[in-house]
C-alpha positions in Angstrom: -28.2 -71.0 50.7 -29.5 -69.0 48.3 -27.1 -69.6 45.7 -28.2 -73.1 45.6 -31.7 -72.5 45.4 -31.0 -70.6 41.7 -28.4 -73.6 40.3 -31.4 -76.0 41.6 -33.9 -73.9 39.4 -31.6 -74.1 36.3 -31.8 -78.0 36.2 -32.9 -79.2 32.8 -34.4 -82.6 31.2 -31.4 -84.8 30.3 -30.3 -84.6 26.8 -30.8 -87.2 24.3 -27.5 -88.0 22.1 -28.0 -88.9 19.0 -25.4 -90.8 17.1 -25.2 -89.8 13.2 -24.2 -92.7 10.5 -21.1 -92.0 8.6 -21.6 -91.7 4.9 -20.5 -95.2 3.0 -18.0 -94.3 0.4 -17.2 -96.5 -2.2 -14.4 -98.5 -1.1 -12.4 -100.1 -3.9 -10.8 -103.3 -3.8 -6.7 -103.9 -3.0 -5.0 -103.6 -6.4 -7.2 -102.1 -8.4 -6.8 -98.2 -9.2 -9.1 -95.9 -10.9 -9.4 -96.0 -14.4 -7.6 -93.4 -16.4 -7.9 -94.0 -19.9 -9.9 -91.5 -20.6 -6.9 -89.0 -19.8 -4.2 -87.7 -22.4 -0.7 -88.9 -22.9 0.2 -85.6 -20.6 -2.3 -85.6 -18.0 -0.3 -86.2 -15.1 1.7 -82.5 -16.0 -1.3 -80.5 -16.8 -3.5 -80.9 -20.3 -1.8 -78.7 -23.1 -4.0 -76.2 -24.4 -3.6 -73.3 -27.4 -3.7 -69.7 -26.5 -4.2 -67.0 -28.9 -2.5 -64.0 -28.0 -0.9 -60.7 -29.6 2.6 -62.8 -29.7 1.1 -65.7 -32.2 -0.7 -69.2 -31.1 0.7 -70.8 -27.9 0.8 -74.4 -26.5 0.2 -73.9 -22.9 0.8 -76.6 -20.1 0.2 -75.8 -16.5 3.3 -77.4 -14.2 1.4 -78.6 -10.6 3.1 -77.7 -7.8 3.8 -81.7 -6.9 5.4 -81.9 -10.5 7.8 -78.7 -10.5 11.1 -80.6 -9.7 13.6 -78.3 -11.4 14.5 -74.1 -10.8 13.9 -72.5 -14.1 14.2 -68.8 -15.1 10.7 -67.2 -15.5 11.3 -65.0 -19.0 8.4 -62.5 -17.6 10.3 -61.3 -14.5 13.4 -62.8 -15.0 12.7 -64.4 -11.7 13.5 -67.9 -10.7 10.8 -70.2 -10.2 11.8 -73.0 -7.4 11.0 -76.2 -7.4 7.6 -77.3 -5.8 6.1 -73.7 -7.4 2.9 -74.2 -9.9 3.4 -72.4 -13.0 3.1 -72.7 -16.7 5.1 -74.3 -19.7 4.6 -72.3 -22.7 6.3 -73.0 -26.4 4.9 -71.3 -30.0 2.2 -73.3 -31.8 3.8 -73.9 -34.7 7.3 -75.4 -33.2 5.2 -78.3 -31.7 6.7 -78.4 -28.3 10.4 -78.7 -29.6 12.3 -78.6 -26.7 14.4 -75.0 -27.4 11.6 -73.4 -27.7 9.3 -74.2 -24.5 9.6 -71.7 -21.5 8.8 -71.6 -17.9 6.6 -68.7 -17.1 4.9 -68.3 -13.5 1.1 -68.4 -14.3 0.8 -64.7 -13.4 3.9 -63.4 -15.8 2.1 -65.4 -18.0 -1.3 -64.2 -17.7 0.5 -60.5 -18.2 2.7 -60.7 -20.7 0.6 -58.6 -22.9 1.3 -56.0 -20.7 5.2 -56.7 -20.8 7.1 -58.9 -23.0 9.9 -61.0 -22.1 13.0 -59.7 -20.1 15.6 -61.2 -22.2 16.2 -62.7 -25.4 17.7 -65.7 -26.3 19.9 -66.3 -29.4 
């Protein structure tokens, strides 16, 4: 009987629940979709920026993960980068992004290649 007398002594005042409002987020109407005008012609793939390095002026474009579709040949490691893997798109300044000259690096054989040029050369 004792046992009962100490859960009787551990009663408490009934709690009040209080119910918290959602936040309202903007709902858009059916049909219409954000505007993106104020994006470039390459947006969707990354913006292209220049990098100045050792190795000259470089147009760089990151690849999203969503957007990588193909297996390329990373020239850093010599590695293949699959298809659903971010990385980065790289061609010389000067070529403007002719399409012998752009590579597929991942972003961190990129961010090293000071360190370590490319593995191979093409002719």
């Amino acid at each position: 009987m004792a046992e009962f007398a100490a859960c009787e002594s551990l009663r408490t005042e009934p709690v009040t629940v209080v119910n918290v409002p959602r936040r309202n987020r903007q709902q858009r109407q059916k049909g219409l979709r954000a505007d993106t005008s104020h994006r470039g012609a390459g947006a969707a793939y990354g913006a292209s920026r220049v990098e100045q390095g050792p190795d000259g002026d470089w147009m760089v474009r990151t690849v999203p993960a969503a957007q990588a579709t193909k297996i390329y040949r990373c020239p850093g490691c010599d590695h293949e980068i699959q298809a659903g893997i971010a990385h980065v798109v790289a061609w010389p300044e000067a070529e403007l992004g002719g399409v012998d000259e752009r590579r597929h690096w991942h972003t961190g054989c990129w961010t090293a290649r000071a360190r370590r040029g490319p593995t191979r050369r093409w002719s």
